[in-house]
N, C-alpha and C positions, 0 to 999 in steps of 0.2 A: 690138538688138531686145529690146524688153520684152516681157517672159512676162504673158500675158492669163488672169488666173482664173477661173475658172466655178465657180459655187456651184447648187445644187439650190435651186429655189423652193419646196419644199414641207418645212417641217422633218421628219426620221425619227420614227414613233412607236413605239418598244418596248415588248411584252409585258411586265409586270412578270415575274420569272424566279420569284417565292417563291409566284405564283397558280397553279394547276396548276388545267385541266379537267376536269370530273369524264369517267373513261370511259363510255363504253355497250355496254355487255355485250347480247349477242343472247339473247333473252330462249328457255329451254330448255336451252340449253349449261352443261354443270355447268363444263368448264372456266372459261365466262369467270364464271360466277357465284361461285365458286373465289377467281379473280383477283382478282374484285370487293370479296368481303369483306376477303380481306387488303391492299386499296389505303385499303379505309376506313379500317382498321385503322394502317396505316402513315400518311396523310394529316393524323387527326388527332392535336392536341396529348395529351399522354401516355407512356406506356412503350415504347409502339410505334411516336410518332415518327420514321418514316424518310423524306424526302421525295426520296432518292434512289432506293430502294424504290416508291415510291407514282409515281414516274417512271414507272420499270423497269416496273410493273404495268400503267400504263396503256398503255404500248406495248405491251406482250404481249397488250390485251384488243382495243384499235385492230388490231394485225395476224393475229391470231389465226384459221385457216382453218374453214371453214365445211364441209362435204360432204354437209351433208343442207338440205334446208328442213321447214317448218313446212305440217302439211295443213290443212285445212278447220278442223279439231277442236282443230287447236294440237298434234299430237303430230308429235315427229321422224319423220322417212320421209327414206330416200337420195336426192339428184338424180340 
């Protein structure tokens, strides 16, 4: 019995790995604003080139917990 192969019709597309997303910081929060400068920081070409850093950053800023919102005015208040 011959073995029958299946291939996928649609080729894979991969994210290039060296492009990184810029994050988005919640606009107020010193931490993620914090984060933010040092991802630019790390991000681009220069002395501070880290782009395992500038990872690390932007997932800190992506998961980063919230416990207040924003009022009428724009100033932080507890939920």
């Amino acid at each position: 019995m011959a073995l029958r192969m299946t291939y996928q019709r649609e080729p894979i597309t991969l994210s290039d790995p060296m492009e990184i997303e810029e994050p988005k910081p919640v606009r107020g929060c010193e931490t993620c604003q914090s984060a933010m400068e040092q991802w630019q920081r790390a991000s681009q070409p220069g002395l501070a080139h880290d782009l395992t850093r500038a990872v690390d950053l932007a997932i800190e800023i992506r998961r980063h917990p919230h416990n207040w919102k924003l009022d009428h005015m724009g100033q932080r208040v507890p939920r």
